[in-house]
C-alpha positions in Angstrom: 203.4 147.2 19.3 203.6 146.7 23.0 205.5 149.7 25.1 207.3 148.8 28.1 209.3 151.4 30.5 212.1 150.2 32.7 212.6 151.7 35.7 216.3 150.6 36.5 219.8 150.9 37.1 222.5 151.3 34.1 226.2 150.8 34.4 228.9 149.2 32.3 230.0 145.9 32.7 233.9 144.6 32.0 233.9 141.3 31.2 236.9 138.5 31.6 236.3 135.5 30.3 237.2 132.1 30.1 239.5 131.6 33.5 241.4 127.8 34.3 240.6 128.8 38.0 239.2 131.3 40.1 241.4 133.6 41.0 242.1 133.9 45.2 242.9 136.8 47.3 247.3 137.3 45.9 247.3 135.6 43.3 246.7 136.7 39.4 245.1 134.8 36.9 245.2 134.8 33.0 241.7 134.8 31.0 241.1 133.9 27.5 238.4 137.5 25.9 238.0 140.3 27.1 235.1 143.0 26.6 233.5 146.1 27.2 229.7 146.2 27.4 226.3 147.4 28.3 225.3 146.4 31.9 222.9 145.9 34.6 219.8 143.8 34.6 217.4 146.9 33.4 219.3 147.7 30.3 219.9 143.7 29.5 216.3 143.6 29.6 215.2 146.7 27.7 218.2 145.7 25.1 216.3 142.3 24.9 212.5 143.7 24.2 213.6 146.2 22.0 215.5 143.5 20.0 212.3 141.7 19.6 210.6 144.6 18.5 209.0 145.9 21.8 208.9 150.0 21.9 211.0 150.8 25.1 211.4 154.0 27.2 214.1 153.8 30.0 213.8 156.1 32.9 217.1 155.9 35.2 220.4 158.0 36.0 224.3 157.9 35.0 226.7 160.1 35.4 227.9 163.0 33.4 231.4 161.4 32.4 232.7 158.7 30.0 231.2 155.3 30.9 227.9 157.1 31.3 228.4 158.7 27.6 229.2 154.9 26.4 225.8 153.4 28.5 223.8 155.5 27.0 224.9 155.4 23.3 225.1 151.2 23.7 221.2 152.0 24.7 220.1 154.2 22.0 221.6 152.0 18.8 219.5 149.0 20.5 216.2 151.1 19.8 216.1 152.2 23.6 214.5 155.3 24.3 217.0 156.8 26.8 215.1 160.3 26.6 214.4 159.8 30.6 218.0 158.9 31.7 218.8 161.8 33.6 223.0 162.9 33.9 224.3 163.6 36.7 227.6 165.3 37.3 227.9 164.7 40.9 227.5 161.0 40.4 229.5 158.3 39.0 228.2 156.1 36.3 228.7 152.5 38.2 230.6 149.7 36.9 230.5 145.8 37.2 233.8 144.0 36.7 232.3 140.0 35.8 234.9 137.2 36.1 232.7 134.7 33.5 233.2 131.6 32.0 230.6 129.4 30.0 229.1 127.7 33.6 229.2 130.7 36.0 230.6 133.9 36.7 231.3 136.5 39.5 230.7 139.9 39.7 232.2 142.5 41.7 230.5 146.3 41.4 230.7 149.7 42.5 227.1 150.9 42.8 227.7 154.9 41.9 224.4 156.1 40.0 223.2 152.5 40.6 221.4 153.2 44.1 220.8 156.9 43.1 217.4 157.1 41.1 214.4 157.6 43.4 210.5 156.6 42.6 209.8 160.5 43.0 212.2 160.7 40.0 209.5 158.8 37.9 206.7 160.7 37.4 203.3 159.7 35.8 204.3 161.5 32.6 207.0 158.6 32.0 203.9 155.9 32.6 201.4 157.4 29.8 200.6 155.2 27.3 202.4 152.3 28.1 201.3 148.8 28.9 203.8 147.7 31.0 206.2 148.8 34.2 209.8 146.5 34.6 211.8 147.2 37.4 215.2 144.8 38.1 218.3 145.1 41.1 215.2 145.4 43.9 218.2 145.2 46.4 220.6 147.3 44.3 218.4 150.5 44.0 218.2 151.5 47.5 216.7 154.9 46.7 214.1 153.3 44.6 213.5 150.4 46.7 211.7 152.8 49.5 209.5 153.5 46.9 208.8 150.7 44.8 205.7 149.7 45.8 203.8 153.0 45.4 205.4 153.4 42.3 203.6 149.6 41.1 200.5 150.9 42.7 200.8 154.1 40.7 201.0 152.0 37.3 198.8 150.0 37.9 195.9 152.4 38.5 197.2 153.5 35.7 196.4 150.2 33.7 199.8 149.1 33.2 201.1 145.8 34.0 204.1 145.1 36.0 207.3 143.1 36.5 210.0 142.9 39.3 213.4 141.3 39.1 214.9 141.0 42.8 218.8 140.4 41.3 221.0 139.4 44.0 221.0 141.2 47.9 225.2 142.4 48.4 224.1 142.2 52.3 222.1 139.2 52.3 219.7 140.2 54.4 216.7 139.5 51.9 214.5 142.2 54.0 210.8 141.0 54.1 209.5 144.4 52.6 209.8 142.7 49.0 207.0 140.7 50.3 204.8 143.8 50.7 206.0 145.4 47.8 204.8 141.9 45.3 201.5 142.5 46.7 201.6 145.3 43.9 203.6 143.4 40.9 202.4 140.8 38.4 205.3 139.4 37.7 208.0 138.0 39.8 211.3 136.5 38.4 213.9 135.8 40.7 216.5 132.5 40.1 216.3 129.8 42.3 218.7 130.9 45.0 216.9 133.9 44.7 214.0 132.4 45.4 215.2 130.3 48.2 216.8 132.8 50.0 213.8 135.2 50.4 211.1 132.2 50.9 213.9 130.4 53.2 212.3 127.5 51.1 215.3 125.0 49.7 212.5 123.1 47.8 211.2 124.6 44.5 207.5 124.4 44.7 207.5 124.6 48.5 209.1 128.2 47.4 206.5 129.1 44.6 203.6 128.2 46.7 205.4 130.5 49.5 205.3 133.5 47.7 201.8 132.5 46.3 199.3 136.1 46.8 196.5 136.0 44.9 197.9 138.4 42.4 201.8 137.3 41.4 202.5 135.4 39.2 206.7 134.1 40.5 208.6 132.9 37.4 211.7 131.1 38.7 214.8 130.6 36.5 216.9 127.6 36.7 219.6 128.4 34.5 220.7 125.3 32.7 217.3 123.7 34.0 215.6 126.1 32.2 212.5 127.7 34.6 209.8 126.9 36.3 206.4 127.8 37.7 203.1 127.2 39.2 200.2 126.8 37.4 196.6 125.8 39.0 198.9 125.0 42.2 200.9 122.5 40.3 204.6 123.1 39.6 205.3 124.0 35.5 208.7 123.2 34.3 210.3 124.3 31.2 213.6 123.1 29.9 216.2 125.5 28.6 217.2 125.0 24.9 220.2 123.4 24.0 222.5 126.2 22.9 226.4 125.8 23.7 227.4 129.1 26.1 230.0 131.2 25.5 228.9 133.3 28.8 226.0 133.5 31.1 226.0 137.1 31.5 222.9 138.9 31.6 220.9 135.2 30.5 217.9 135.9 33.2 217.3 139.3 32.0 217.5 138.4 28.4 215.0 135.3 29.7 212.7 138.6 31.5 212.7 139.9 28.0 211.6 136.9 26.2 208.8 136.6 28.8 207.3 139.9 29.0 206.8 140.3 25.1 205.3 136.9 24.5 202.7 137.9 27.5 202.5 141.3 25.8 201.3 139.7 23.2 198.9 137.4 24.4 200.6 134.2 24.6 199.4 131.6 26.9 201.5 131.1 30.3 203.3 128.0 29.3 204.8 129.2 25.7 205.4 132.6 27.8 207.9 129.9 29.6 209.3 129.1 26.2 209.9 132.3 25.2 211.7 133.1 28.5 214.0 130.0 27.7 214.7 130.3 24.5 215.6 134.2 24.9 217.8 133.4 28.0 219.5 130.9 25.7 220.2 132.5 22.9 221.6 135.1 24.6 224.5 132.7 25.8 226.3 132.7 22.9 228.7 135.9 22.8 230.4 137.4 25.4 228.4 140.0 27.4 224.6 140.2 27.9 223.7 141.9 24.5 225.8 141.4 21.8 224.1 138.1 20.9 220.4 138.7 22.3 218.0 137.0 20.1 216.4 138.4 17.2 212.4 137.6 16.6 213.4 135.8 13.6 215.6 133.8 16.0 213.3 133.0 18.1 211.0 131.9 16.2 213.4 129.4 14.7 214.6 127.9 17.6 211.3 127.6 18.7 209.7 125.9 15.9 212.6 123.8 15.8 211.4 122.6 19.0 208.1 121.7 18.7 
């Protein structure tokens, strides 16, 4: 069995779902479901390779009050090895408030313990006998961010592999030290307006082949496109399965998930893709971005089925 530590942010997420219009700055709208769940693209991701078996150690921070209590009980009954997550009582556990429906959603969050975690914070005693180093929320994790690329340098010398999700930049800036910190990962997954706004690329492969560094291998997701990447300098689509969505939430870290085991387990690049895509659309089909992750058994139905 594979062991993968995430180094990332935790908070809770509060999920409305189902709106008949976005609602504007006055005004009140009515939603259809409602739900409190596990958040943030780290612990999507760890909840997804644990799910498919993968041995997972988190290393982050919450807070020492309730919704850090309920972040880090969701983590442990999905097999997460929350051992590292330190508590803070000076700190507030963050929260994400997601306006969702089955095509799209918005998120508004207060950062809290988010940006707190620093790379110091990790030390090589966390890395030991694993095979592989995730980070997600590049932009998010502003303490860890000034350390991110040592940290991948650190893991690597120390024979791990490694993966970086950028997640969304609040500011928009899209500061060019990502670039310097990819020279140090193995694995890039940022969506497609992800990927444009960093390469300032609108076209796909002219995008890829930007961020194109001898080492990184830059695994774009395309939502109901499925993903994409490039392989021997020529652009490798995948499609996304064809599962109805109840909510998007949390689909490109369950995709991350799908990903990394396959490769941890030797799969050649394109089914790697395939696993991505059917774990990113599997995990459409309850409300929030674990309660219907896919099970191996699950994918491996859905993927047969597709052959």
């Amino acid at each position: 069995m594979s062991k993968v530590v995430v180094v990332g942010e935790i908070n809770v997420d509060l999920i409305c779902q189902g709106y008949s219009a976005f609602p504007a700055p006055g005004r009140e709208i009515l939603v259809d479901d409602f739900v409190t769940t596990l958040g943030s693209s780290s612990a999507i991701c760890a909840a997804g390779l644990a799910r498919l078996g993968t041995d997972v150690v988190f290393v982050g921070k919450v807070g020492a009050d309730l919704w850090g209590d309920y972040c880090l009980q969701a983590m442990s009954s999905a097999g997460i090895d929350v051992s590292r997550v330190r508590r803070d009582p000076l700190l507030k556990t963050g929260v994400t408030v997601s306006i969702t429906s089955a095509q799209d959603r918005a998120l508004v969050s207060f950062p809290g313990s988010v940006a707190e975690l620093s790379a110091d914070e990790v030390d090589d005693d966390a890395l030991a006998g694993a095979d592989h180093l995730h980070v997600s929320s590049y932009f998010l994790q502003t303490k860890l961010r000034r350390g991110c690329s040592g940290l991948f340098a650190r893991a690597s010398a120390a024979g791990l592999t490694t993966s970086l999700d950028p997640g969304c930049d609040p500011e928009g800036r899209w500061d060019r030290d990502l670039l310097a910190t990819l020279r140090e990962v193995d694995v890039f997954f940022p969506n497609e307006l992800e990927l444009a706004a960093i390469t300032g690329e609108p076209d796909l492969a002219a995008g890829l082949r930007r961020l194109a560094n001898g080492r990184t291998q830059t695994i774009v997701t395309l939502g109901a496109s499925g993903c994409a990447t490039l392989s021997d300098g020529e652009l490798l689509p995948v499609p996304a399965f064809a599962i109805q969505p109840v909510d998007t939430t949390g689909a490109g870290d369950s995709f991350n998930a799908g990903f990394l085991h396959a490769k941890l387990s030797g799969l050649p690049l394109r089914e790697c893709l395939r696993w991505g895509a059917a774990a990113g659309s599997l995990s459409t089909r309850g409300l929030g971005g674990t309660a219907r992750q896919a099970s191996i058994d699950e994918m491996r139905a859905l993927l047969a089925a597709d052959r």
